[in-house]
C-alpha positions in Angstrom: 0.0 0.0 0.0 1.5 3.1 -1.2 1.3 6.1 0.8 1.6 9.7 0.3 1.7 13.4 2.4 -1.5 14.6 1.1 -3.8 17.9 1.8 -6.7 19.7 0.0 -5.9 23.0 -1.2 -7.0 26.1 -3.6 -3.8 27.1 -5.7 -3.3 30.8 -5.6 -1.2 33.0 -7.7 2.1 34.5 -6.3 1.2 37.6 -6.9 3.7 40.5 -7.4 2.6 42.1 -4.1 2.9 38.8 -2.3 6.6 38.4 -3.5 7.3 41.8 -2.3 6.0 40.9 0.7 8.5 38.0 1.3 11.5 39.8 -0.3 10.8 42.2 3.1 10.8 39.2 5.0 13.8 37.9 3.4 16.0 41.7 3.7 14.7 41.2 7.7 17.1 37.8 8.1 14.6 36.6 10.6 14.6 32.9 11.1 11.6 32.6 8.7 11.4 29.2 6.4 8.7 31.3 3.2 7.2 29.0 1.2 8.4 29.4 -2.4 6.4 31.4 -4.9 4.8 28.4 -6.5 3.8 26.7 -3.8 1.3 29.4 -2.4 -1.9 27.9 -1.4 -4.8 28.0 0.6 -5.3 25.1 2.7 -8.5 23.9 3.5 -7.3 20.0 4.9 -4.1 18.7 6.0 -4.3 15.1 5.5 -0.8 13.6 6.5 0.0 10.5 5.5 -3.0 9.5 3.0 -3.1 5.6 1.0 -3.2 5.9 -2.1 -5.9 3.7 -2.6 -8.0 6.4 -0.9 -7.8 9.2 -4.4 -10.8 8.3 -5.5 -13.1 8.5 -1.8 -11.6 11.9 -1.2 -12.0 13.1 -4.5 -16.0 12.3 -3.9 -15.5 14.2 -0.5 -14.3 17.0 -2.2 -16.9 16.9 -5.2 -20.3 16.9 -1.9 -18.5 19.7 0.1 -18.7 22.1 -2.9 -21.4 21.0 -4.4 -23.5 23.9 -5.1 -20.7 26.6 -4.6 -20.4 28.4 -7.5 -17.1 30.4 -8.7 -16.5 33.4 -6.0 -13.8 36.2 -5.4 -11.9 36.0 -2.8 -9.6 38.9 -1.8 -6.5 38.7 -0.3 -5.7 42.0 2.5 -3.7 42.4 5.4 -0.9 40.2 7.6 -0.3 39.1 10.9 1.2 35.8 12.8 -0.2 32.7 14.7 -0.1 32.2 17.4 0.7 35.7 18.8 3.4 38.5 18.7 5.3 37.5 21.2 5.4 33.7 20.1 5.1 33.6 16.2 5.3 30.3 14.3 3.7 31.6 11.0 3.4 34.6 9.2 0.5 34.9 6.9 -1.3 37.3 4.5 -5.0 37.4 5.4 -8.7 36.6 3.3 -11.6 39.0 3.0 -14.9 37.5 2.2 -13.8 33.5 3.0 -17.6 32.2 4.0 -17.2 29.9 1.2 -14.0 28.5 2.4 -14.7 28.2 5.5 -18.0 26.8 4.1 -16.6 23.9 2.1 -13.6 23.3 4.8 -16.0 22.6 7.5 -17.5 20.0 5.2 -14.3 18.2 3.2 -12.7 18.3 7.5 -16.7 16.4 8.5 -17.1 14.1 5.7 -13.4 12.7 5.8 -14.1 11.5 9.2 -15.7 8.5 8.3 -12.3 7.8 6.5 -10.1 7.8 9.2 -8.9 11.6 8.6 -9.1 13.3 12.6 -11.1 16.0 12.4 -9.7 19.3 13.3 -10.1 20.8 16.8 -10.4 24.4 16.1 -12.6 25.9 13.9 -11.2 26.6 10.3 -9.1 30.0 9.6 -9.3 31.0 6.5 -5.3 32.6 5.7 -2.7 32.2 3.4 0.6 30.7 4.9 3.5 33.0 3.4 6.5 31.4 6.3 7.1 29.2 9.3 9.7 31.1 11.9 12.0 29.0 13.2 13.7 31.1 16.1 13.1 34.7 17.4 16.2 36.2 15.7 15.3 39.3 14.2 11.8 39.1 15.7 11.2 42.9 15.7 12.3 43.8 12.3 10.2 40.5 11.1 6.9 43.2 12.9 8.4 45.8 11.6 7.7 44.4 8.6 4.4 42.6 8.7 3.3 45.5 10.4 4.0 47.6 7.5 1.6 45.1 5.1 -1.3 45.0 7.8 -3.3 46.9 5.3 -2.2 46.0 2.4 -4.8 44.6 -0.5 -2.3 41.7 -2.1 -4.6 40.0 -4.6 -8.4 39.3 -5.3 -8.8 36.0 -7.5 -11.4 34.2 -8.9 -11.7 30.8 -6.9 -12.8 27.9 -9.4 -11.3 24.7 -8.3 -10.6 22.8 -5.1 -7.5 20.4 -5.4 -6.0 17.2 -3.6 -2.2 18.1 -4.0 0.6 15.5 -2.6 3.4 17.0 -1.2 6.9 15.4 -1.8 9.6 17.2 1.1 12.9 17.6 -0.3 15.9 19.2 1.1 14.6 21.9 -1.5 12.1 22.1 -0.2 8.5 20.4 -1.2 7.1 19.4 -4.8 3.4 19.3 -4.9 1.6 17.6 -7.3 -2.0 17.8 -8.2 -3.9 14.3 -7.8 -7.3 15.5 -8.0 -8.5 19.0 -8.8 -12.9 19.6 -8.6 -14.4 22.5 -10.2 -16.9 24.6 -9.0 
């Protein structure tokens, strides 16, 4: 039984704004692991380790939690950092208007139960991971920084698709692929 590190995502664009945003990261030399441009994402479920006999289920999973969702906009504006100032793990650039996502998250994160997939403890947060801090160093400039953004409108997109992407780790860092990917 082959298995693989999968989650269920909507691809988003790295938009210009976006990769300004991380080149101020970057010039900060904070401890901050940014996920590269073209593996920006929204992430609706974080599966782990998924068998691969199990495509096909979650691709039905994914097809009844957006069924009747039609395509909607979705804005990208503002920044901030889980779990709190003084303790940040993850920087991330914030959604306007995510009732839809959180909409079809709750539903993909209740209907993989019956799979064996935990459902999550908190509810869903709609954002868009940008980097994972890895130690305090240059913690203030790092605010400075996503302080600086905290208004800032970085994209508005057209949402069409949900996706189940597998995620390879490399000392590159990871390769998604795209298994699955439902329209709206």
């Amino acid at each position: 039984m082959a298995v693989f590190r999968g989650f269920i995502a909507i691809e988003i664009p790295a938009a210009p704004s976006i990769i300004d945003f991380e080149n101020a990261i970057a010039k900060t030399s904070a401890d901050v692991k940014l996920v590269e441009p073209e593996n920006i994402h929204l992430t609706l479920k974080f599966l782990g380790d998924t068998n691969e006999e199990q495509i096909d289920a979650i691709g039905r999973v994914i097809e009844e939690s957006v069924a009747g969702i039609k395509p909607f906009m979705l804005t990208l504006k503002g920044t901030g950092v889980f779990p709190n100032e003084r303790y940040i793990k993850v920087v991330w650039v914030g959604i306007v208007n995510g009732d839809n996502l959180s909409r079809i998250a709750q539903a993909i994160d209740q209907k993989l139960e019956p799979l064996g997939f935990t459902k999550e403890r908190r509810g869903y947060s709609a954002h868009l991971t940008i980097g994972r801090v890895r130690t305090a160093k240059n913690k203030d400039q790092l605010l400075t920084v996503i302080q600086k953004y905290q208004e800032k409108e970085f994209l508005q997109k057209e949402i069409q698709a949900v996706a189940l992407k597998k995620s390879d780790l490399t000392p590159q860092g990871p390769i998604y692929t795209t298994l699955r990917e439902i329209p709206l």
